[in-house]
N, CA, C and O of each residue as an XYZ file, in Angstrom:
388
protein
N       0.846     -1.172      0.000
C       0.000      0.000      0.000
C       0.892      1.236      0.000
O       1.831      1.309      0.794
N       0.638      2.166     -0.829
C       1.367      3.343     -1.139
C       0.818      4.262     -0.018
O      -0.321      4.099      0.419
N       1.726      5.325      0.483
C       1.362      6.599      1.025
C       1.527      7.217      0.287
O       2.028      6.821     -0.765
N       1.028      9.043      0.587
C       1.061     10.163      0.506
C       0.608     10.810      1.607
O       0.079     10.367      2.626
N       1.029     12.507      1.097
C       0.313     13.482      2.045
C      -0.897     13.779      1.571
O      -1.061     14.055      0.383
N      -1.880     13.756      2.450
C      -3.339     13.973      1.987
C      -3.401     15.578      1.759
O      -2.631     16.429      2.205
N      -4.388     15.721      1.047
C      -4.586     17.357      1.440
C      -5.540     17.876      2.506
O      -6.701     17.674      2.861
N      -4.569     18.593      2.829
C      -4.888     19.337      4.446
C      -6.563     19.652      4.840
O      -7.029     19.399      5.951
N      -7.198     20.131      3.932
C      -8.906     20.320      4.114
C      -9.314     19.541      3.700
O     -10.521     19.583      3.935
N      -8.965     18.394      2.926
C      -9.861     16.977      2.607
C      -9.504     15.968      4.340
O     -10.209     15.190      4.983
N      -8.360     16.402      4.515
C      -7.900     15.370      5.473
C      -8.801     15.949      6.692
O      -9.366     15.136      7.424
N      -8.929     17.190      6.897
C     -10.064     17.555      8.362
C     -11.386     17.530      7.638
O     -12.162     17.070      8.475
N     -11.965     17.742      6.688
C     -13.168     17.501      6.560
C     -13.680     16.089      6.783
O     -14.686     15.759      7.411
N     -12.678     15.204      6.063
C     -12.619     13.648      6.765
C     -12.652     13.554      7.654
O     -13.689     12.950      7.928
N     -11.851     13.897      8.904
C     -11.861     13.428      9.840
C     -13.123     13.999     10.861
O     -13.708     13.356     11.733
N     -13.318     15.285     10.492
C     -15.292     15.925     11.234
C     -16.199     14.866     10.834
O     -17.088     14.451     11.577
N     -15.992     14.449      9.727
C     -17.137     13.745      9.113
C     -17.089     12.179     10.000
O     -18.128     11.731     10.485
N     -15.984     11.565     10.108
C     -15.714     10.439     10.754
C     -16.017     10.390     12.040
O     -16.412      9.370     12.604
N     -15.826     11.661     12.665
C     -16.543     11.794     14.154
C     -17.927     11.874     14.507
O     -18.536     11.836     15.576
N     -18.312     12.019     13.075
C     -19.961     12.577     13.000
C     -20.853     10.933     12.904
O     -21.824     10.708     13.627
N     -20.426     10.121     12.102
C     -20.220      8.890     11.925
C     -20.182      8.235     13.380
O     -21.039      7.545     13.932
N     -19.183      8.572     13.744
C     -18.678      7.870     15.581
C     -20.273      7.971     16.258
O     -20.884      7.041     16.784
N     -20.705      9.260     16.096
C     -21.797     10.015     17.021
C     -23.057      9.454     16.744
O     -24.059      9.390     17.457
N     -22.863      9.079     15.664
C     -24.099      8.162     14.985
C     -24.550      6.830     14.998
O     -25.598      6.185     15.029
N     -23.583      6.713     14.967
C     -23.176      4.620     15.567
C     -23.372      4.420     16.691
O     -23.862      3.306     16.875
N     -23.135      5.295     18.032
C     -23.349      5.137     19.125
C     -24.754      5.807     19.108
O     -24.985      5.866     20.316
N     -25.580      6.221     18.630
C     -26.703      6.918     19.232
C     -27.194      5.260     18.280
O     -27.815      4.535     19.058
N     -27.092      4.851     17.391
C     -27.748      3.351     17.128
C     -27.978      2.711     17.672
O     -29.047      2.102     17.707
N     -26.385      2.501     18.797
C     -26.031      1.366     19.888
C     -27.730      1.295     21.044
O     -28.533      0.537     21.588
N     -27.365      2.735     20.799
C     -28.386      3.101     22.120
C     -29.630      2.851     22.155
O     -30.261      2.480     23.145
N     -30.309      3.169     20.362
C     -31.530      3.129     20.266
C     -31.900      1.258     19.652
O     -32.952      0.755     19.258
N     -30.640      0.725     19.806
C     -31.052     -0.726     19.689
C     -31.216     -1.093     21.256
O     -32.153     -1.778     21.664
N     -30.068     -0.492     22.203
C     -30.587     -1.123     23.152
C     -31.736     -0.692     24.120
O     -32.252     -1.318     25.046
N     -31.930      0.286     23.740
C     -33.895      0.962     24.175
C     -35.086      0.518     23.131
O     -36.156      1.087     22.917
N     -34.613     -0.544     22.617
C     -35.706     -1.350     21.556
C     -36.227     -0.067     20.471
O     -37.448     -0.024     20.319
N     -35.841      0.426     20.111
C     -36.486      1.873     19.247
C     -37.490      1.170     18.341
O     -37.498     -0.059     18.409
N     -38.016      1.538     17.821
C     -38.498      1.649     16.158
C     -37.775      0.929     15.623
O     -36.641      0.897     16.100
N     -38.042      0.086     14.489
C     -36.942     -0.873     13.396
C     -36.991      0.746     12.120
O     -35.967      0.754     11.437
N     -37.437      1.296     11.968
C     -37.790      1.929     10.637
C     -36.718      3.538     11.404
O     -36.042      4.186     10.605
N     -36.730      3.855     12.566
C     -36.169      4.851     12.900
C     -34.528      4.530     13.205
O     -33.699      5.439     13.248
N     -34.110      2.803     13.454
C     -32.978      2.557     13.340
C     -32.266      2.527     11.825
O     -31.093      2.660     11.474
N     -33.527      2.286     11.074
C     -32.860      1.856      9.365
C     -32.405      3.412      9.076
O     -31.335      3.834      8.637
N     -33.717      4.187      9.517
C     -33.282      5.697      9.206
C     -31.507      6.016      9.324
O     -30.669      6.092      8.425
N     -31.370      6.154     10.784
C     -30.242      6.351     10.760
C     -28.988      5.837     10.162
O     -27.947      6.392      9.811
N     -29.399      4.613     10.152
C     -27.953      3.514      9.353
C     -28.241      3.817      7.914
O     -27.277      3.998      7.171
N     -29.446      3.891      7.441
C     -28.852      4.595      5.753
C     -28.634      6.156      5.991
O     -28.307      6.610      4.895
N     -28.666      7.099      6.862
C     -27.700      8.138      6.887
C     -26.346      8.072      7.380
O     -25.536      8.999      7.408
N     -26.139      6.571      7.867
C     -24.598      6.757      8.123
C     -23.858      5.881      6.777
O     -22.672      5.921      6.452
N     -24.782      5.226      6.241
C     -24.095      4.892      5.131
C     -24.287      6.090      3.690
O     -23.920      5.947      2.524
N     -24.891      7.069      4.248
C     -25.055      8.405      3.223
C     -23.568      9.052      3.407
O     -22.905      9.427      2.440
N     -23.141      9.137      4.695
C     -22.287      9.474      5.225
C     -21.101      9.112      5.100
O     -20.205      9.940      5.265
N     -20.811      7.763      4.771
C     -19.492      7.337      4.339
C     -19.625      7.319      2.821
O     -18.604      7.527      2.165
N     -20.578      7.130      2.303
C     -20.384      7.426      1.066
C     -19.588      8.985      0.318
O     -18.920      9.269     -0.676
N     -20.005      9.484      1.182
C     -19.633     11.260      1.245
C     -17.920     10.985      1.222
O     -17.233     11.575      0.388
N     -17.207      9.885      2.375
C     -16.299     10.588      2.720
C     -15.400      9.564      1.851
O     -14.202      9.847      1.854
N     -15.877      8.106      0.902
C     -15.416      7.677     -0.330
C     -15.923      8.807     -1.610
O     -15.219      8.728     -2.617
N     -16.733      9.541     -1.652
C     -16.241     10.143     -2.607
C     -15.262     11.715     -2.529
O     -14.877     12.492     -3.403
N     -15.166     11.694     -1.515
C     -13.931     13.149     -0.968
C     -12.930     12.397     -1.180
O     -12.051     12.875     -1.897
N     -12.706     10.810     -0.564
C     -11.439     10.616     -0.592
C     -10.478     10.237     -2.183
O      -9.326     10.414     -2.576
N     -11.971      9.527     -2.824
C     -11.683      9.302     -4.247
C     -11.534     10.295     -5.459
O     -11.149     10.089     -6.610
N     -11.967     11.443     -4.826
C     -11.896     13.110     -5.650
C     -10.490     13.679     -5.718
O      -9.893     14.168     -6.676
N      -9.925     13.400     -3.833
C      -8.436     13.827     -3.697
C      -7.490     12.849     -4.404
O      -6.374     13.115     -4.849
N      -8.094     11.733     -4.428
C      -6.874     10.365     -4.723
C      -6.742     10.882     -6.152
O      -5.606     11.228     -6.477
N      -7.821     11.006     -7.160
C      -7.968     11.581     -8.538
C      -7.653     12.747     -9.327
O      -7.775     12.860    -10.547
N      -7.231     13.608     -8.495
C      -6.656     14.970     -8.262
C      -5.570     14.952     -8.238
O      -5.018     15.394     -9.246
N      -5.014     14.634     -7.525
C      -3.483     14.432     -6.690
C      -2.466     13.161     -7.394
O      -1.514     13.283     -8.165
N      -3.174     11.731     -6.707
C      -1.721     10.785     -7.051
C      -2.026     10.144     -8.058
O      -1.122      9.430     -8.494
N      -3.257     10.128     -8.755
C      -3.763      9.791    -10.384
C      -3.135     10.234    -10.954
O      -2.376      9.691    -11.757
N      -3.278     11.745    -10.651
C      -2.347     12.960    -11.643
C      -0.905     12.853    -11.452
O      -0.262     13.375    -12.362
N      -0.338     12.411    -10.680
C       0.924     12.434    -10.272
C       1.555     10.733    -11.547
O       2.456     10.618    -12.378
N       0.637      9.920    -11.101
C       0.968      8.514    -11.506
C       1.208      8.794    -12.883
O       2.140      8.359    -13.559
N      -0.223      9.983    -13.441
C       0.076      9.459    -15.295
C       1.046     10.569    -15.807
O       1.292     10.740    -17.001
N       1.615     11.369    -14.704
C       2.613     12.295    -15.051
C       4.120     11.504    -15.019
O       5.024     12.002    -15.690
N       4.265     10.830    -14.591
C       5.580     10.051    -13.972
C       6.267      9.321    -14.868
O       5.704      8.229    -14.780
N       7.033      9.221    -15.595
C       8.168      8.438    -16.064
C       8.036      6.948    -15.674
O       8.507      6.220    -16.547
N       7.567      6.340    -14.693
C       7.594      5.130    -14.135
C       6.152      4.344    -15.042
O       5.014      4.698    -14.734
N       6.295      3.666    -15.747
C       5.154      2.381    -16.355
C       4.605      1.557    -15.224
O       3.646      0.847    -15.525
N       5.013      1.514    -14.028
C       4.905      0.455    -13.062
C       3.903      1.357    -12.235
O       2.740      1.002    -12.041
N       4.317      2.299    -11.859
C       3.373      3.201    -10.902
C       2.118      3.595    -11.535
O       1.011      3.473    -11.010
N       2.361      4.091    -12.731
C       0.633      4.600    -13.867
C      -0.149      2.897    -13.683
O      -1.267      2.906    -13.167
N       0.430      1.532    -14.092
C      -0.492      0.795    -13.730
C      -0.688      0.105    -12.922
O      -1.495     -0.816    -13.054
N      -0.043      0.315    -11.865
C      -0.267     -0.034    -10.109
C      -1.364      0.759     -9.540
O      -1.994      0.210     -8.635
N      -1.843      2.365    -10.014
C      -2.514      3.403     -9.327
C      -3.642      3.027    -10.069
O      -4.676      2.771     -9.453
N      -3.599      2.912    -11.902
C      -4.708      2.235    -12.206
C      -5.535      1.422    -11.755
O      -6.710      1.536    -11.405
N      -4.670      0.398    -11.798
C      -5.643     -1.274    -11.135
C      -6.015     -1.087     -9.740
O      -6.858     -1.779     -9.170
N      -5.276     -0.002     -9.135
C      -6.350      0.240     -7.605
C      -7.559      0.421     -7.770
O      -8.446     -0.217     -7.203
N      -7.783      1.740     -8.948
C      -9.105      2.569     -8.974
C     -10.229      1.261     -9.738
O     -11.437      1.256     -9.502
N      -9.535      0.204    -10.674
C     -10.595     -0.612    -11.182
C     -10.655     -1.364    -10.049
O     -11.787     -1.077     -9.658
N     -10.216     -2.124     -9.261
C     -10.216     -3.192     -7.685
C     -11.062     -2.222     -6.889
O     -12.072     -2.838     -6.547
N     -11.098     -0.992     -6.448
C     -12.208     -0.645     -5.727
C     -13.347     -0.177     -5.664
O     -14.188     -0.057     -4.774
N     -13.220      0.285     -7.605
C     -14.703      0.098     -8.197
C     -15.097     -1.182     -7.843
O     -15.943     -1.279     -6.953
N     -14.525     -2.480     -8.513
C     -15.197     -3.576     -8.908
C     -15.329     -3.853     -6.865
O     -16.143     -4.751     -6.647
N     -14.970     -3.512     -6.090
C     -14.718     -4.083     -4.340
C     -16.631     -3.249     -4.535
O     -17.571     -3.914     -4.100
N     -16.877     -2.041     -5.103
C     -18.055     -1.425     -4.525
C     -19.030     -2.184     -5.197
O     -19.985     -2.789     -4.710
N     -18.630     -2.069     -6.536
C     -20.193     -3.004     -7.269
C     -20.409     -4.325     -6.734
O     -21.112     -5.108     -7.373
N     -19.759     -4.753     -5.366
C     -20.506     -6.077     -4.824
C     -20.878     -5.637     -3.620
O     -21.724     -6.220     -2.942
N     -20.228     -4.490     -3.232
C     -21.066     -4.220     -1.834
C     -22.866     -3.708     -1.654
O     -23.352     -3.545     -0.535
């Protein structure tokens, strides 16, 4: 797995958003274990999966921006289709989720 430096306002908007997520999961915990509503628990879990969806497509906007652009700029044949076959592997990882 490759690093980089993320960019600085994708990387805190991520991480607000991930806490927001945290805040949400536990208010689930809660309202499963106070028997809630089934329809007011689904509520929330498809807004937390609204929610990570948000923060795969911030993260896939910066990745596409940044080390896409970097990969098909590069002299290296190995890196342009190493960065490629990520972006088709986690398309094809979503179209089964």
């Amino acid at each position: 797995m490759a690093s980089h430096r993320s960019n600085p306002s994708v990387k805190k908007e991520v991480a607000a958003r991930l806490r927001s997520i945290e805040g949400h999961v536990r208010g689930v915990q809660r309202m499963l274990e106070e028997d809630a509503y089934c329809i007011d628990v689904i509520r929330q879990t498809t807004a937390i999966k609204a929610a990570i969806d948000r923060i795969n497509s911030l993260l896939l906007d910066n990745h596409l921006h940044h080390c896409v652009t970097a990969a098909v700029k590069s002299s290296d044949p190995a890196q342009r289709e190493r960065v490629l076959g990520e972006i088709v592997e986690v398309f094809d990882a979503a179209s089964k989720g």
